[in-house]
Backbone and ligand atoms as CSV (ligand in chain L), in Angstrom:
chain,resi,resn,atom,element,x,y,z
A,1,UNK,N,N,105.065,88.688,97.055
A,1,UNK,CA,C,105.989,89.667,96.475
A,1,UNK,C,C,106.352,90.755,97.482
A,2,UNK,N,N,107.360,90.719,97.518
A,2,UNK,CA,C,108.075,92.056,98.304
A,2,UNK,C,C,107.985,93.338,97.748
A,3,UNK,N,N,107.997,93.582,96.695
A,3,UNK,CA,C,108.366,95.051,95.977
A,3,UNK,C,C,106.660,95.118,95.590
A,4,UNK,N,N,106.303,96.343,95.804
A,4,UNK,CA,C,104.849,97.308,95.769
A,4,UNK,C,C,105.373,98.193,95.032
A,5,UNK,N,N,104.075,98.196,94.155
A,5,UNK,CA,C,104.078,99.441,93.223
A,5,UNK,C,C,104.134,100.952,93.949
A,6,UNK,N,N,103.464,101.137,95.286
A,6,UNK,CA,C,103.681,102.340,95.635
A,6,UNK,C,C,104.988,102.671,96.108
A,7,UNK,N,N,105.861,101.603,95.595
A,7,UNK,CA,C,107.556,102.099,96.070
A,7,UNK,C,C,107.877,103.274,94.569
A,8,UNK,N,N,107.458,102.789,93.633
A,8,UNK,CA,C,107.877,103.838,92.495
A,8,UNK,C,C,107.921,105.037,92.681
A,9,UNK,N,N,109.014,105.637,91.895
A,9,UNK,CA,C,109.357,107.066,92.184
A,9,UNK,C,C,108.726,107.768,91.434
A,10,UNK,N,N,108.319,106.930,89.606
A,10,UNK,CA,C,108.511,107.472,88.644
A,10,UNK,C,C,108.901,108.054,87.673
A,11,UNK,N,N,110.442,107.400,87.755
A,11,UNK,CA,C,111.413,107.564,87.053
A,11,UNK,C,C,111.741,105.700,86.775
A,12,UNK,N,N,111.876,105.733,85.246
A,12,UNK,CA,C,111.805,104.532,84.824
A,12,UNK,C,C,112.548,103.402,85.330
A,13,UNK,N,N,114.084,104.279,84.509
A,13,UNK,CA,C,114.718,103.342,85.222
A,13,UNK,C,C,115.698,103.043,86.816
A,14,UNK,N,N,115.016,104.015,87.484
A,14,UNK,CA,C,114.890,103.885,89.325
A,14,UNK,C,C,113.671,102.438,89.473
A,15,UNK,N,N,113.340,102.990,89.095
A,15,UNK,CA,C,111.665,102.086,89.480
A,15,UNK,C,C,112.224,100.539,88.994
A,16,UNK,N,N,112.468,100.570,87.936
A,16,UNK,CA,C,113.141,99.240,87.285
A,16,UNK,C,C,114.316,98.539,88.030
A,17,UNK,N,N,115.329,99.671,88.381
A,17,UNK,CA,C,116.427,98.551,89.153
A,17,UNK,C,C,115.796,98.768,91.060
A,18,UNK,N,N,114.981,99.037,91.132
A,18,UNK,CA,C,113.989,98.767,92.621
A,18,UNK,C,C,113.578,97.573,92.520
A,19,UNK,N,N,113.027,97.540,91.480
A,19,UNK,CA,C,111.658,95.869,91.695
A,19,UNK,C,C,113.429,94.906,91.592
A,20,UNK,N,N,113.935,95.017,90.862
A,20,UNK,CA,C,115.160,93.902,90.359
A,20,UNK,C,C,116.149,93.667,91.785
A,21,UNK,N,N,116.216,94.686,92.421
A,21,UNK,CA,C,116.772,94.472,93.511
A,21,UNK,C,C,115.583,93.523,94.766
A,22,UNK,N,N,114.235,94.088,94.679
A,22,UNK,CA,C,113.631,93.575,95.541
A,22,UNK,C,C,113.254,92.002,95.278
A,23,UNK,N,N,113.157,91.790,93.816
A,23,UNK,CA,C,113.018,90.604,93.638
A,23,UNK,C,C,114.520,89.468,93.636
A,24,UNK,N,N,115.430,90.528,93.204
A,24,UNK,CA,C,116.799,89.549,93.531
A,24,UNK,C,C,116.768,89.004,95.454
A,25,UNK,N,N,116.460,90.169,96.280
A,25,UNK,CA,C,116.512,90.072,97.943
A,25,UNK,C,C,115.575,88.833,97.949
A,26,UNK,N,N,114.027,88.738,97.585
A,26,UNK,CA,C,113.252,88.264,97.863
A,26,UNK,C,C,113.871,86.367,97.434
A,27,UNK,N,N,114.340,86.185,96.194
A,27,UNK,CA,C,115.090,85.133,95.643
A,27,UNK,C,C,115.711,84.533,96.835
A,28,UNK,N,N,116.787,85.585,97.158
A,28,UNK,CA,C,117.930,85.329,98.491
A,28,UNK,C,C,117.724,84.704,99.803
A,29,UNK,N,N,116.287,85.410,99.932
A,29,UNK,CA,C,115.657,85.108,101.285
A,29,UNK,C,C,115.080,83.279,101.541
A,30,UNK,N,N,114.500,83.168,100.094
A,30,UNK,CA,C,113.600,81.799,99.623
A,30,UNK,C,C,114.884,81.384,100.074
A,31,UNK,N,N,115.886,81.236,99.357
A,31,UNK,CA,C,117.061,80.179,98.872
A,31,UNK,C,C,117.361,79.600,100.805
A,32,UNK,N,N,117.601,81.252,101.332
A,32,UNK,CA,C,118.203,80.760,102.730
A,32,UNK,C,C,117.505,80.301,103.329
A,33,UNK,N,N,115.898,80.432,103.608
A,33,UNK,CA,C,115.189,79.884,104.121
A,33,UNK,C,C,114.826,78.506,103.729
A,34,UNK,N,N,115.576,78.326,102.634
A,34,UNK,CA,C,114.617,76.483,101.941
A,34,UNK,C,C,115.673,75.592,103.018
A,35,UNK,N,N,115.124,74.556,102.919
A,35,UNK,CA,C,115.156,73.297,103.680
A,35,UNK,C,C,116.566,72.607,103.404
A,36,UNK,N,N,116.784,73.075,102.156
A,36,UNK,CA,C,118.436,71.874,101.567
A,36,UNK,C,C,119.632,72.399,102.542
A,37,UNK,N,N,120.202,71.580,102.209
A,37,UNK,CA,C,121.432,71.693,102.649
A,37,UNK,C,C,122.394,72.666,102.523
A,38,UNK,N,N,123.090,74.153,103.436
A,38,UNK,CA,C,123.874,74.379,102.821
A,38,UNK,C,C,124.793,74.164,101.966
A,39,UNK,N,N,125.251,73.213,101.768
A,39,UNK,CA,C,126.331,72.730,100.676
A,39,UNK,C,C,125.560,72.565,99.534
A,40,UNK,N,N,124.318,72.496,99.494
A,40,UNK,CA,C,123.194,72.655,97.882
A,40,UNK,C,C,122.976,74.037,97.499
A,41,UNK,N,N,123.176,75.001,98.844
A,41,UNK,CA,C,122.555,76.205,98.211
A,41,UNK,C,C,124.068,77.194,98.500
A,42,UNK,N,N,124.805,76.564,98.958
A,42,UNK,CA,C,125.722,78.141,99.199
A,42,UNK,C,C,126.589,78.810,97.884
A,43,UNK,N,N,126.702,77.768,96.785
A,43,UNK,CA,C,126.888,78.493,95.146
A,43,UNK,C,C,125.671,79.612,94.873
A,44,UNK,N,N,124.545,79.671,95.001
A,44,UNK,CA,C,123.162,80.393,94.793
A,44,UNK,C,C,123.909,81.622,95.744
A,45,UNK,N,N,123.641,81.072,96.464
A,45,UNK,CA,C,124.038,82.595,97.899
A,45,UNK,C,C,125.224,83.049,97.200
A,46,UNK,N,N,126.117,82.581,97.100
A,46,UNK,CA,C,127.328,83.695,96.920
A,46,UNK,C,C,127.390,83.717,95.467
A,47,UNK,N,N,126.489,83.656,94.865
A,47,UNK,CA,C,126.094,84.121,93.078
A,47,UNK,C,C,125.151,85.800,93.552
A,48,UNK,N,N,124.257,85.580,94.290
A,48,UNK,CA,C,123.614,86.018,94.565
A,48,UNK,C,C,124.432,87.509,95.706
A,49,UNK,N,N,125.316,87.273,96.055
A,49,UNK,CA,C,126.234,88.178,97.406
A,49,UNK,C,C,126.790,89.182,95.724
A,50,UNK,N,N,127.411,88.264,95.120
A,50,UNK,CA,C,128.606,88.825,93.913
A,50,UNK,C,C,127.642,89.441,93.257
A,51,UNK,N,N,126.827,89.572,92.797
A,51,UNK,CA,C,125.163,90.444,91.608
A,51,UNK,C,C,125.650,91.372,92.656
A,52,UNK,N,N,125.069,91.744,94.183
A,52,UNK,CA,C,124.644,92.164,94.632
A,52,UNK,C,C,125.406,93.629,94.746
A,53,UNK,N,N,126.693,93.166,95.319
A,53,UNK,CA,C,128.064,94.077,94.924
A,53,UNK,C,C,128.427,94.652,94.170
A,54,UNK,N,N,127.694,94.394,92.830
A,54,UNK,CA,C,127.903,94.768,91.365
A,54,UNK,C,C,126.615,95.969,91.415
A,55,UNK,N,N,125.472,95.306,91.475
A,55,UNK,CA,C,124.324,96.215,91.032
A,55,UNK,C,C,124.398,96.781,92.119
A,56,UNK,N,N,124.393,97.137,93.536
A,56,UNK,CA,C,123.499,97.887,94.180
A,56,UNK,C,C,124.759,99.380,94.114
A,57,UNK,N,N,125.894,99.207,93.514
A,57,UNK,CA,C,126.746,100.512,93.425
A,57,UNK,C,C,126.139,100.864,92.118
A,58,UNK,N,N,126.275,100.146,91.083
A,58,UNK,CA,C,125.684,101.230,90.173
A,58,UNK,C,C,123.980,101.766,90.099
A,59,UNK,N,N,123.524,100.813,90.773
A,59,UNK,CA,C,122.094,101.506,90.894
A,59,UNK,C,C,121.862,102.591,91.797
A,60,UNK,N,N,123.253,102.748,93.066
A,60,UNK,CA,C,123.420,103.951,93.577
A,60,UNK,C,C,123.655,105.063,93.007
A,61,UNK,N,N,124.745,104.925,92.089
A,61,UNK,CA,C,125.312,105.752,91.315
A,61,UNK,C,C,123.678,106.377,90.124
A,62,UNK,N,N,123.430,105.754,89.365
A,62,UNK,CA,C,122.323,106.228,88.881
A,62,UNK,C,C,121.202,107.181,89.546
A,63,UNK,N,N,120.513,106.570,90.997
A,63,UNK,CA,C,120.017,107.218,91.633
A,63,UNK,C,C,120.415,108.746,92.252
A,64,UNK,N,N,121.399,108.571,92.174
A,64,UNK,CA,C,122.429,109.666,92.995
A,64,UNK,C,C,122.588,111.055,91.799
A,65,UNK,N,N,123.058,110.363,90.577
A,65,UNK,CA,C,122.791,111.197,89.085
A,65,UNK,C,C,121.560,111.706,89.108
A,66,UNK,N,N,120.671,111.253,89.178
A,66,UNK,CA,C,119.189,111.713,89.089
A,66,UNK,C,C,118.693,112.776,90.454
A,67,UNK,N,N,119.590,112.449,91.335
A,67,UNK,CA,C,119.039,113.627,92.582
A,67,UNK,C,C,119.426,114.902,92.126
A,68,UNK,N,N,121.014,114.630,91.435
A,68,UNK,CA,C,122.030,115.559,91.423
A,68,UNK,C,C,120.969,116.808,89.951
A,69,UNK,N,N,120.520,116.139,89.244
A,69,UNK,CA,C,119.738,116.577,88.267
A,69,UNK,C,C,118.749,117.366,88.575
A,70,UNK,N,N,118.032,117.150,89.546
A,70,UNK,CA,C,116.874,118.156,89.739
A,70,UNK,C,C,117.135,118.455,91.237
A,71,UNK,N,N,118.206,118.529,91.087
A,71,UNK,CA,C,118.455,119.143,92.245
A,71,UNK,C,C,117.828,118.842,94.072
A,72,UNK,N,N,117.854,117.928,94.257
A,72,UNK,CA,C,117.584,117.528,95.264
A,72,UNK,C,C,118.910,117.772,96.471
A,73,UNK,N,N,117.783,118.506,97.587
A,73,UNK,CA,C,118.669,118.910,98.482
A,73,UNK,C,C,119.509,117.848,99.362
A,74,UNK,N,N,118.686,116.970,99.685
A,74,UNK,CA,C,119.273,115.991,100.119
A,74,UNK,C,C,120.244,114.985,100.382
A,75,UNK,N,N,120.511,115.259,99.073
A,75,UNK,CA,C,121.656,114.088,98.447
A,75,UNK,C,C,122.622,114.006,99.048
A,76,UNK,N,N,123.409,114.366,99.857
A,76,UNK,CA,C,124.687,114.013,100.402
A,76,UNK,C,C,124.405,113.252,101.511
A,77,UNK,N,N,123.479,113.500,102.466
A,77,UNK,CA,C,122.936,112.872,103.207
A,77,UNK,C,C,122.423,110.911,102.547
A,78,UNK,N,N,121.961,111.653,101.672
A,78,UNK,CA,C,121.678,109.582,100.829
A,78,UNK,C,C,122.191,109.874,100.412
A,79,UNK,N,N,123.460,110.307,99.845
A,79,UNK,CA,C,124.566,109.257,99.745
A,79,UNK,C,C,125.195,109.180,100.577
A,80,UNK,N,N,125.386,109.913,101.827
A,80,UNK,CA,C,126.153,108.623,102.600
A,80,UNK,C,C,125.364,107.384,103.447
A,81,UNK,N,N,124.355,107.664,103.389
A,81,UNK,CA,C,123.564,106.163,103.655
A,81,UNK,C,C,123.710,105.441,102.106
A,82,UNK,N,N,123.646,105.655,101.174
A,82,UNK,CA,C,124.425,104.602,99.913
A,82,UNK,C,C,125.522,104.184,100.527
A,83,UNK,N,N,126.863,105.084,100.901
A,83,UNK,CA,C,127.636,104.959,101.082
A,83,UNK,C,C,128.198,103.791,102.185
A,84,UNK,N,N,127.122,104.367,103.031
A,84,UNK,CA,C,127.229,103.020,104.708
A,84,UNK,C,C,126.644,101.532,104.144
A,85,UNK,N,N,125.813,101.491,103.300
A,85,UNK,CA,C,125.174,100.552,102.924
A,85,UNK,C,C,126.481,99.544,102.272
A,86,UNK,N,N,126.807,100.190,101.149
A,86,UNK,CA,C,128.179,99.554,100.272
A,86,UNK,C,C,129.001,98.926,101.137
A,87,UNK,N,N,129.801,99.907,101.905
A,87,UNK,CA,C,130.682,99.466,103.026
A,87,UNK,C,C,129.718,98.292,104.035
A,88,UNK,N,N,128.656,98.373,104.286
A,88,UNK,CA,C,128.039,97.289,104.578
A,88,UNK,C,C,128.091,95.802,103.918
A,89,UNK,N,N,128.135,96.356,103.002
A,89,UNK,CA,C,127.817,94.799,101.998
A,89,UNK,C,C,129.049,94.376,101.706
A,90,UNK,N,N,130.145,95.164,101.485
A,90,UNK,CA,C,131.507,94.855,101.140
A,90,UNK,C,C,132.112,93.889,102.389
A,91,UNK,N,N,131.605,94.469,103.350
A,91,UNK,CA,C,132.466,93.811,104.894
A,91,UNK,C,C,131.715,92.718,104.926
A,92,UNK,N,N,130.560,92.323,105.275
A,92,UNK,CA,C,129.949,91.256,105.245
A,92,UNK,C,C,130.766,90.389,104.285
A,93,UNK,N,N,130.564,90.231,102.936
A,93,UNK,CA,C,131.030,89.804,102.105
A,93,UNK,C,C,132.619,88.811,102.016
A,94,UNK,N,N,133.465,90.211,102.494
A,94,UNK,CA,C,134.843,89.981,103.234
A,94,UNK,C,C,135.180,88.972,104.371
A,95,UNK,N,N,134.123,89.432,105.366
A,95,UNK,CA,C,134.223,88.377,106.691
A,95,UNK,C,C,133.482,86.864,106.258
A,96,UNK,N,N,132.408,87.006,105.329
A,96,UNK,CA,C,131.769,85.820,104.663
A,96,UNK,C,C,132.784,84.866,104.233
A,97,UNK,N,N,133.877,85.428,103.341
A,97,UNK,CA,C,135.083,84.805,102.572
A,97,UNK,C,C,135.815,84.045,103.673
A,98,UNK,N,N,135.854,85.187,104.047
A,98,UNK,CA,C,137.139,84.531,105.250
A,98,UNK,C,C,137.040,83.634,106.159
A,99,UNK,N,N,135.614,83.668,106.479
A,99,UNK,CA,C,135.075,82.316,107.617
A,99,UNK,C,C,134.839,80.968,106.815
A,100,UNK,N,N,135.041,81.341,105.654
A,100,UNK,CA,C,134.629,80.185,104.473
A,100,UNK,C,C,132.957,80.228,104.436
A,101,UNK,N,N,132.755,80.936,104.248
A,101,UNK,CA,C,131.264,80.416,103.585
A,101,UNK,C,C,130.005,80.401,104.527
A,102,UNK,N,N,130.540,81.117,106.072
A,102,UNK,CA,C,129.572,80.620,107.267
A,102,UNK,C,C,128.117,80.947,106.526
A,103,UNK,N,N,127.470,80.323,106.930
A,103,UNK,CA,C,125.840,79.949,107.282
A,103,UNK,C,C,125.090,81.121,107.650
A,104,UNK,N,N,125.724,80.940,109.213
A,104,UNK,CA,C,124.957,82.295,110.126
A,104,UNK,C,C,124.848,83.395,109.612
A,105,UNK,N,N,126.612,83.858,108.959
A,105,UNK,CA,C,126.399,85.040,108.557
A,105,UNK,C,C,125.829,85.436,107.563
A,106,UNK,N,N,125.458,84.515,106.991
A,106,UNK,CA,C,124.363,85.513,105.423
A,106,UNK,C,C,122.863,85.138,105.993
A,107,UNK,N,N,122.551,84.367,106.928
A,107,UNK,CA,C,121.134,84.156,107.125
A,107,UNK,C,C,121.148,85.230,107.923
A,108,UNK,N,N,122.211,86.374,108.687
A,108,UNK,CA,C,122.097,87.579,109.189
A,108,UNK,C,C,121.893,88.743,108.448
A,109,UNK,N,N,122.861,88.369,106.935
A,109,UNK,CA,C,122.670,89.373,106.247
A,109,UNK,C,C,121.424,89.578,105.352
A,110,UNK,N,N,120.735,88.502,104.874
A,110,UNK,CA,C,119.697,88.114,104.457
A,110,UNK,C,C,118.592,89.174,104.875
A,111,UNK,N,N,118.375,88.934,106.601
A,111,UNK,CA,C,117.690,90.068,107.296
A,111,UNK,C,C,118.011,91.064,107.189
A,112,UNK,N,N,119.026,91.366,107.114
A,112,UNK,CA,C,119.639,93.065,107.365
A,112,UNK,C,C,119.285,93.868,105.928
A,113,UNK,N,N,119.556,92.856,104.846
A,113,UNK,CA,C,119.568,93.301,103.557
A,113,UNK,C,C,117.949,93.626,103.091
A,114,UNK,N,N,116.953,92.797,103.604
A,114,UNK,CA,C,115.695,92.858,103.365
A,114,UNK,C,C,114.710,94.319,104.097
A,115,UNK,N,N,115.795,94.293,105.562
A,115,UNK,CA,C,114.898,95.421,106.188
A,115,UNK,C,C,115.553,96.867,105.517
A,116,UNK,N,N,116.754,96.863,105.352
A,116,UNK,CA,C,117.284,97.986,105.002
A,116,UNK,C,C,116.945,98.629,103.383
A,117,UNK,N,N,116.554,97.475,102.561
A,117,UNK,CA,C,115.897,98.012,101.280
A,117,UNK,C,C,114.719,98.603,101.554
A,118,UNK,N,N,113.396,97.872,102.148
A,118,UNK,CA,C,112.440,98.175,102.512
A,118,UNK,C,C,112.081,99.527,103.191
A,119,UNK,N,N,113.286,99.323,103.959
A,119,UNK,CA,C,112.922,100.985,104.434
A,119,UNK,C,C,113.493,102.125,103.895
A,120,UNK,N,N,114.554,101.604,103.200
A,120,UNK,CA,C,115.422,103.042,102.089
A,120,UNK,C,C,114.129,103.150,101.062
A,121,UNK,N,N,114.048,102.457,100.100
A,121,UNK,CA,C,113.233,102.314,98.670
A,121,UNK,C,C,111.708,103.239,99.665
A,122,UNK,N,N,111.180,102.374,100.439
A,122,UNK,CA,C,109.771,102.979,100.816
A,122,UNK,C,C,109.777,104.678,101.379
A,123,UNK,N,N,111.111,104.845,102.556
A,123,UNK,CA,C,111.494,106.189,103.288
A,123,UNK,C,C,111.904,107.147,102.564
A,124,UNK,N,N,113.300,106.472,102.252
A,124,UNK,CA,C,114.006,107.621,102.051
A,124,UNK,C,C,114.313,107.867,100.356
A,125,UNK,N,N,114.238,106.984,99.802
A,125,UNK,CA,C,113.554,107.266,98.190
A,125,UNK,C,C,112.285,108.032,98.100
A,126,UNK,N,N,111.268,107.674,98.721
A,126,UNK,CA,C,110.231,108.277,98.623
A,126,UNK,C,C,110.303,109.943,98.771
A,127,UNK,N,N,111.094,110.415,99.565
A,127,UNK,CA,C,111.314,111.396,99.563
A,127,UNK,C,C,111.755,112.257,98.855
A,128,UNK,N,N,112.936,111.921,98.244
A,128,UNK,CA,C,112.919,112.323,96.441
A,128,UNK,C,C,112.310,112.317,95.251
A,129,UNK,N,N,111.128,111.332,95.542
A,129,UNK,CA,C,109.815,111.609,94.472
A,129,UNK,C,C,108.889,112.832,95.038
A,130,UNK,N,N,108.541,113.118,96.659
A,130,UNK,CA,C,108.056,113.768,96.939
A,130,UNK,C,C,108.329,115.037,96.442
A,131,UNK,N,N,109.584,115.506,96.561
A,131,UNK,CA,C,110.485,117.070,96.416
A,131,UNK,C,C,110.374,117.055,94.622
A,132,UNK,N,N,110.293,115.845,94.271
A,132,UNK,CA,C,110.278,116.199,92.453
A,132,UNK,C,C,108.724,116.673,91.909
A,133,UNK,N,N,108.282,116.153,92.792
A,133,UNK,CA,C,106.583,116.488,92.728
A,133,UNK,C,C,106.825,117.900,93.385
A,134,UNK,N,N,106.838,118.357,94.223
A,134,UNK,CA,C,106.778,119.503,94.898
A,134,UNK,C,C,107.718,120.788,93.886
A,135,UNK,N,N,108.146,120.468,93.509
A,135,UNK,CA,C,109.226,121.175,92.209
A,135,UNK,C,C,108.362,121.145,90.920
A,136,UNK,N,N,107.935,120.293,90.605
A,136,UNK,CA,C,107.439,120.100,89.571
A,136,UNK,C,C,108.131,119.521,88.234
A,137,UNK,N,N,109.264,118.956,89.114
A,137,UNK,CA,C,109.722,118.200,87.944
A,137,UNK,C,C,110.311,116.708,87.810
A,138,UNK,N,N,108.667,116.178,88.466
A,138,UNK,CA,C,107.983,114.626,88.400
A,138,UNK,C,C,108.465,114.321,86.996
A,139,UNK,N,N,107.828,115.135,86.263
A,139,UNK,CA,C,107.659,114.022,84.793
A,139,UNK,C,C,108.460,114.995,84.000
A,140,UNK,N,N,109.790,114.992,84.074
A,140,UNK,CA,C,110.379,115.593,83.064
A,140,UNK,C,C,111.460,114.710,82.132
A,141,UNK,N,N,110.979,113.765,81.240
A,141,UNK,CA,C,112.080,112.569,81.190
A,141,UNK,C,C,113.072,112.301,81.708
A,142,UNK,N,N,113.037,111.692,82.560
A,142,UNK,CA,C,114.514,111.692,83.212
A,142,UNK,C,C,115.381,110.782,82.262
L,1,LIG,FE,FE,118.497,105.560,97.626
């Protein structure tokens, strides 16, 4: 398993679309790495590209609501790393289409997508649980 409990922020549903993203990446990774044939798996992959485009903006957007709430200083700063990320995934996506379907490029994005959660969710999320703790307003229902 990719996603660790010490990624939680403690906010429910942050914590919830974290593991769903890490376990959707982790899915992605199996699929590209298995043995079949692209032409067996590239419907999976680009099922899997299209989720991805969908959820990881609104799970930005949520996250981003919740900084904006207790006030976290930070936030413009993550969001524009949300922001670079999106435009990340959008272009990939785009150039994916257009080459028809290449191979290379999602077994590139595959990587890119795995290190860049890992270190947002663990870094720079973490840091907004830190400042809510330091505020004291960890556990205020979010
Ligand atoms: Fe974030």
């Amino acid at each position: 398993m990719f996603w660790k409990d010490k990624y939680k922020l403690g906010v429910a549903l942050i914590d919830k679309e974290h593991e769903e993203l890490f376990r959707r990446v982790e899915a992605f990774m199996k699929t590209l790495r298995s043995n079949e044939s692209w032409g067996d798996k590239v419907h999976e992959v680009n099922e899997t590209l299209e989720f991805m485009k969908v959820y990881v903006v609104e799970h930005f957007s949520h996250e981003e609501a919740y900084q904006k709430k207790i006030g976290y200083p930070g936030l413009e700063d993550h969001k524009k790393k949300h922001d670079e990320m999106v435009e990340y995934v959008v272009g990939v996506s785009d150039q994916y289409e257009k080459s028809g379907f290449d191979q290379q490029l999602m077994q590139q994005f595959g990587g890119r997508l795995l290190a860049w959660l890992v270190n947002h969710v663990a870094v720079e999320d973490q840091r907004i649980a830190s400042y809510a703790i330091d505020k004291g307003v960890a556990n205020d229902e979010n």
